[in-house]
C-alpha positions as protocol buffer text, in pm:
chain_id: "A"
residue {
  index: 1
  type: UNK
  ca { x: 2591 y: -1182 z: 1658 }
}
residue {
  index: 2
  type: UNK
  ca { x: 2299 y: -1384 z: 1518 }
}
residue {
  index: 3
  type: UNK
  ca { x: 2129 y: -1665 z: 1745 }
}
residue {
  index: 4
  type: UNK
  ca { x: 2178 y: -1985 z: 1603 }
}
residue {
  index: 5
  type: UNK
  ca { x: 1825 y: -2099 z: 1614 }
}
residue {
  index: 6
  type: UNK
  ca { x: 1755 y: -1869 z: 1361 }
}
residue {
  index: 7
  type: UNK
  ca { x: 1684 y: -2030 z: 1015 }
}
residue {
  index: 8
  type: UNK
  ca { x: 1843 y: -1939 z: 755 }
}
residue {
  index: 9
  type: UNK
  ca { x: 1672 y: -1664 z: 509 }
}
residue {
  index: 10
  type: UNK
  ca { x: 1577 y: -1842 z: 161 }
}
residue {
  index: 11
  type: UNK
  ca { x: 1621 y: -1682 z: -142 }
}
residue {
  index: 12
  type: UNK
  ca { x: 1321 y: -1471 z: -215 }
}
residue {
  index: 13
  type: UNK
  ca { x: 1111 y: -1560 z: -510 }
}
residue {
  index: 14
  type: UNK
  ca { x: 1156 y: -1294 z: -825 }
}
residue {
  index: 15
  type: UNK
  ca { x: 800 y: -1325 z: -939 }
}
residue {
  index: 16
  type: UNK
  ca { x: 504 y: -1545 z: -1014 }
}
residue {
  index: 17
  type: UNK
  ca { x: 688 y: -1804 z: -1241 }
}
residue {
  index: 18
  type: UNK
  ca { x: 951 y: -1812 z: -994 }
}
residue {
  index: 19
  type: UNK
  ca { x: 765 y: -1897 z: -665 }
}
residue {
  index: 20
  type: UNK
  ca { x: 515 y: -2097 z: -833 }
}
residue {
  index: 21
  type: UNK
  ca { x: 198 y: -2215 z: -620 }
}
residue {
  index: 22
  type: UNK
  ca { x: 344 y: -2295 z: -316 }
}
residue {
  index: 23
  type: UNK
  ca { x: 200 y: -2045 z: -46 }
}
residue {
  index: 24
  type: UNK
  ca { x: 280 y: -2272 z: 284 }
}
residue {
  index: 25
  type: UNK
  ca { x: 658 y: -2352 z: 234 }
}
residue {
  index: 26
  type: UNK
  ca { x: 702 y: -1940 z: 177 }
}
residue {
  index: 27
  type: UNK
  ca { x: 439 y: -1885 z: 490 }
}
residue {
  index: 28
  type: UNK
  ca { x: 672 y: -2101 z: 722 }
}
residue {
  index: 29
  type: UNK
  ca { x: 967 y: -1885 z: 597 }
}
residue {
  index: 30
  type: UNK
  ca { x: 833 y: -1575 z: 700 }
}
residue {
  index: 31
  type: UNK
  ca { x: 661 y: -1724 z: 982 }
}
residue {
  index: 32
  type: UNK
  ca { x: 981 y: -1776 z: 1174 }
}
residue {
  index: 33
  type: UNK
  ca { x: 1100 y: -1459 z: 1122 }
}
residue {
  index: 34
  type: UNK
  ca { x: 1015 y: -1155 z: 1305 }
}
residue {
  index: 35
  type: UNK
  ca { x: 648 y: -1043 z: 1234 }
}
residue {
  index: 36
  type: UNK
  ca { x: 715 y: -680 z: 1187 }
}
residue {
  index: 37
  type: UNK
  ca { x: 1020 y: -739 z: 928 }
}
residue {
  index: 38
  type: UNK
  ca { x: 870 y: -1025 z: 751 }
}
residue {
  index: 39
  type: UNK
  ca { x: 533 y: -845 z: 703 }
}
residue {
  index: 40
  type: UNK
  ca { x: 754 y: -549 z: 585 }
}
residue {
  index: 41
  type: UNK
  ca { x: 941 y: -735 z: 339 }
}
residue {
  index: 42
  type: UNK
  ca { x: 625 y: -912 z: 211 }
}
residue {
  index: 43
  type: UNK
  ca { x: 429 y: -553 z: 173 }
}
residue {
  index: 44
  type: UNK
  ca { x: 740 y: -468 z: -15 }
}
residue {
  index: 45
  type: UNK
  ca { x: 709 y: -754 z: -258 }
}
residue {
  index: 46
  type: UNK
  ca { x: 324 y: -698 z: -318 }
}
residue {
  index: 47
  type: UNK
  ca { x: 367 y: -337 z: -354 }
}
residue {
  index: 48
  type: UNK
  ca { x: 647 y: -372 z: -573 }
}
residue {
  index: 49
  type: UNK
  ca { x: 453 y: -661 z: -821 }
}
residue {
  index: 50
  type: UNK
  ca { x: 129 y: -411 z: -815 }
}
residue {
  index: 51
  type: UNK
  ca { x: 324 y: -118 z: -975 }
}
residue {
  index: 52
  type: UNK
  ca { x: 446 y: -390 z: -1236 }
}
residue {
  index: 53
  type: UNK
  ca { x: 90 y: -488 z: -1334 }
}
residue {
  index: 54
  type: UNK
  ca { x: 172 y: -795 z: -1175 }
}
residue {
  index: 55
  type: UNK
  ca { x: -110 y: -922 z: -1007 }
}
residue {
  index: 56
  type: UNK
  ca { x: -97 y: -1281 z: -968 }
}
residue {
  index: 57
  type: UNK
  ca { x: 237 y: -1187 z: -790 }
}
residue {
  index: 58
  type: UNK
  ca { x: 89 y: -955 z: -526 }
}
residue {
  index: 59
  type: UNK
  ca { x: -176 y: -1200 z: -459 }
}
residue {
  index: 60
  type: UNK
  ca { x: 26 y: -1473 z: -385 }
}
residue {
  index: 61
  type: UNK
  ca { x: 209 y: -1239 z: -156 }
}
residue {
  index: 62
  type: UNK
  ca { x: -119 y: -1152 z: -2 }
}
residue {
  index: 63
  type: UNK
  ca { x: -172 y: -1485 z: 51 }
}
residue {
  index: 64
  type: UNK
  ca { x: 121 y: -1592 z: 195 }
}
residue {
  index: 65
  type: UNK
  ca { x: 123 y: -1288 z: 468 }
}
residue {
  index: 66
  type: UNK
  ca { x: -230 y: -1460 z: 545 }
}
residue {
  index: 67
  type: UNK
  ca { x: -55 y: -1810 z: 600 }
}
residue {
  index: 68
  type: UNK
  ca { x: 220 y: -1613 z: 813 }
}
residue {
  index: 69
  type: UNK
  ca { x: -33 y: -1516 z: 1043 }
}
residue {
  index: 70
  type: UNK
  ca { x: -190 y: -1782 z: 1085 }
}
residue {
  index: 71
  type: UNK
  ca { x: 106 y: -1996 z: 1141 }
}
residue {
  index: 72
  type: UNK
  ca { x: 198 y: -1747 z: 1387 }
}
residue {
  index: 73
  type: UNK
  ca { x: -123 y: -1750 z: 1541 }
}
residue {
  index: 74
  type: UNK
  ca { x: -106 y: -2101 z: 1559 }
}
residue {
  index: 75
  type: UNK
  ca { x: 220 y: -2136 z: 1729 }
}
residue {
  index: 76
  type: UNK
  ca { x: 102 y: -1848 z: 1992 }
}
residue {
  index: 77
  type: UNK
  ca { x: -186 y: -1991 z: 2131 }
}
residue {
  index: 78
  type: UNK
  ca { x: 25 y: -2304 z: 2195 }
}
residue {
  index: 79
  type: UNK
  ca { x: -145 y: -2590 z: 2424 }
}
residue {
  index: 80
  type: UNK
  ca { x: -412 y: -2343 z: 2514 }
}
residue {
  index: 81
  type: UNK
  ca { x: -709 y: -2554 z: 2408 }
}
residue {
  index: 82
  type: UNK
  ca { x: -798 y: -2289 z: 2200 }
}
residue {
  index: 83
  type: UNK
  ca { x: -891 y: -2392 z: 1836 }
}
C-alpha cells in the first residue's frame, strides 16, 4: 500500500522538445523520490537519448540528476548550519 505523502509520479518527458528547458521542476520530481530508483530511471533516460544521437536530451538528463542531488543534499543537511 503506498504512503500517502508520496507525490504523485509526473509523466516523464519523451525527449528534448517535450521537456523543454526546465531542469528544476523535473529535479524536484525526482528529488522526492527514492534516490536509487530515480537515479535509475534518469540513467535510463540518458542512456536511452545517447543511443538515439540525442544529445541535448541526455544532457538535460545529466543535468537534472545534478539538481536531484543537490536538492537532496540540500534537504539532508537540514538546519545544520552547514552551507
Amino acid at each position: 500500500m503506498p504512503m500517502p505523502s508520496q507525490p504523485t509520479p509526473m509523466p516523464l518527458p519523451r525527449d528534448f522538445t517535450d521537456h523543454g528547458p526546465c531542469v528544476e521542476d523535473l529535479a524536484r520530481a525526482f528529488a522526492a523520490q527514492d534516490a536509487a530508483t530515480s537515479e535509475a530511471l534518469i540513467e535510463t533516460l540518458a542512456t536511452q537519448a545517447i543511443r538515439q544521437w540525442r544529445l541535448d536530451d541526455a544532457t538535460f538528463w545529466q543535468r537534472v540528476k545534478f539538481q536531484a542531488r543537490m536538492i537532496r543534499a540540500r534537504q539532508g543537511s537540514g538546519s545544520s548550519g552547514k552551507h
